[in-house]
C-alpha positions as CSV (number, residue, x, y, z in Angstrom):
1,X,177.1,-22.1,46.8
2,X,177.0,-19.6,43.6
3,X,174.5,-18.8,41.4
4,X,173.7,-20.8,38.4
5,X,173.7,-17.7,36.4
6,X,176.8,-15.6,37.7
7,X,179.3,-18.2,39.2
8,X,180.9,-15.2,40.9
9,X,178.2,-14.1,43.3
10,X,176.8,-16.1,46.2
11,X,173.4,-17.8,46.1
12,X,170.9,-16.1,48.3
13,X,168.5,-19.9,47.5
14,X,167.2,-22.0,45.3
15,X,164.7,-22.1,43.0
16,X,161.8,-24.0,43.8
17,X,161.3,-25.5,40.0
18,X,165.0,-26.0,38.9
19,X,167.0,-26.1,42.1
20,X,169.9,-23.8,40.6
21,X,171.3,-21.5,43.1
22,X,169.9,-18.0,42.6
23,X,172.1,-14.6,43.4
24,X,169.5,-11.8,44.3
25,X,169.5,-10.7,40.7
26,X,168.6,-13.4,39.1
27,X,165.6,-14.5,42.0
28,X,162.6,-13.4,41.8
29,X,160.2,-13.8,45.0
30,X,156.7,-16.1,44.1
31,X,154.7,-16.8,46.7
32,X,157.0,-16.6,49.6
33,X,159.5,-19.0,47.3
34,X,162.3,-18.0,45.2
35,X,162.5,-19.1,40.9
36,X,164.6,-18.2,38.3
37,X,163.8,-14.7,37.2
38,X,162.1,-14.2,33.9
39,X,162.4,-18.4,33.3
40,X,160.3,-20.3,36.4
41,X,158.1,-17.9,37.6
42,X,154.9,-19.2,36.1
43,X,155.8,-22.8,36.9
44,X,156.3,-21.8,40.5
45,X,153.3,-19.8,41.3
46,X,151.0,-22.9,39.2
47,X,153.0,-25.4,41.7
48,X,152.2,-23.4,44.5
49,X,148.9,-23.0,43.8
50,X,148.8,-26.6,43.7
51,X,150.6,-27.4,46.6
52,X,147.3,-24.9,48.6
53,X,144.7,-26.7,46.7
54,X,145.9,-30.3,47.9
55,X,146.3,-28.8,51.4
56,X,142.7,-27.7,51.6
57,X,141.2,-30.7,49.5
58,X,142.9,-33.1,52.4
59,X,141.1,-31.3,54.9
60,X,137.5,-31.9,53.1
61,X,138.8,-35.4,52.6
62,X,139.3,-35.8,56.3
63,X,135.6,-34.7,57.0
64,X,134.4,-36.6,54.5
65,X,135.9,-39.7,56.7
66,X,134.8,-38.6,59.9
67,X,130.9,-38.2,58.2
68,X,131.3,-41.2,57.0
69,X,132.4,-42.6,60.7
70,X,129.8,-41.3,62.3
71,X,127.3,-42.4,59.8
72,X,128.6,-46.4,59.9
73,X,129.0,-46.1,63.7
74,X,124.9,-45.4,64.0
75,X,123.8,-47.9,61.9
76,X,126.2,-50.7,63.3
77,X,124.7,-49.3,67.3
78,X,121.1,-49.8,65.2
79,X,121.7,-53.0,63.5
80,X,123.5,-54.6,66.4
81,X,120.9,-53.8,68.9
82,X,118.2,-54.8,67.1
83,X,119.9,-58.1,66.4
84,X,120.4,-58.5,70.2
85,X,117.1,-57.4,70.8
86,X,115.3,-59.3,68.3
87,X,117.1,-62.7,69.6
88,X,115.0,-64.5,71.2
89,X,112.3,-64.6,68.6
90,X,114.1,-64.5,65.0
91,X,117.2,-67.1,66.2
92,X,119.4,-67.2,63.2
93,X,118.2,-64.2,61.1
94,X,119.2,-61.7,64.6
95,X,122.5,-63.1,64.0
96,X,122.8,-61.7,60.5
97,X,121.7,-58.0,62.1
98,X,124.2,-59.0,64.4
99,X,127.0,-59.3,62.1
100,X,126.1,-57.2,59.6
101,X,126.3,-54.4,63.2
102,X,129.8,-55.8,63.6
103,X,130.8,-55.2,59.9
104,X,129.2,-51.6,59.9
105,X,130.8,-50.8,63.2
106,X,134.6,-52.1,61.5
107,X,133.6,-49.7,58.7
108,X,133.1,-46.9,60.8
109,X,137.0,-47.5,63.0
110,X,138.5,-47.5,59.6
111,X,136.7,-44.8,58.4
112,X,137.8,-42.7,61.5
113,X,141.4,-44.1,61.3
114,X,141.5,-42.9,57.8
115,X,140.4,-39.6,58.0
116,X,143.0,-39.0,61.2
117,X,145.2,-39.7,58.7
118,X,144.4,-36.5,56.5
119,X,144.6,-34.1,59.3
C-alpha cells in the first residue's frame, strides 16, 4: 500500500479517522495512533478520548450492576424467609413475600449477569 498523499512512497499505516494510507511524512503520531498530518489530528485525539471515557464508564456500569445484585439478592433472602417463616400463621399473604423473594432474587441473577457483561 502507498500513501494517500505521495502515491510513490509506502504507507507506514493508516489513519485512524480517514483510513488513507499515511507515508511517515504525512503521519502524525496521536495518542499511540497514526492521522493525517495537519488534517485529522483533532478528530483523532477527540475519538480517543472518547474511546477511554467509554472504557472507564463501562467499568462503573459494571459496579453499578453488581451493587445492584447484591442489594436485590438481600432483600429476596429477607422477603423469602420471612414468607417461609411467617407460613403457618398469614397462609396466603406469606405466599406473596414468597414470590415477591423469588422475583427480587431473579432481579438480582440478572443484575449480576448483566454487569459480567461490562467487565
Amino acid at each position: 500500500m502507498n500513501c494517500f498523499y505521495h502515491p510513490e512512497a509506502p504507507a507506514i499505516g493508516l489513519c485512524k479517522h480517514c483510513q488513507r494510507g499515511l507515508c511517515s511524512e504525512c503521519a502524525a503520531v496521536i495518542d499511540d495512533v497514526l492521522a493525517c498530518l495537519h488534517r485529522h489530528e483533532d478528530d483523532v485525539h477527540k475519538q480517543e478520548q472518547l474511546i477511554a471515557r467509554n472504557l472507564f464508564q463501562s467499568k462503573r456500569v459494571a459496579s453499578g450492576y453488581m451493587r445492584n445484585a447484591t442489594f436485590y439478592g438481600l432483600v429476596a433472602v429477607v422477603f423469602a424467609g420471612f414468607g417461609i417463616w411467617q407460613y403457618r400463621y398469614l397462609g396466603l399473604q406469606a405466599v406473596v413475600f414468597i414470590m415477591l423473594g423469588g422475583f427480587l432474587l431473579y432481579a438480582a441473577a440478572a443484575n449480576y449477569f448483566e454487569g459480567r457483561k461490562h467487565k
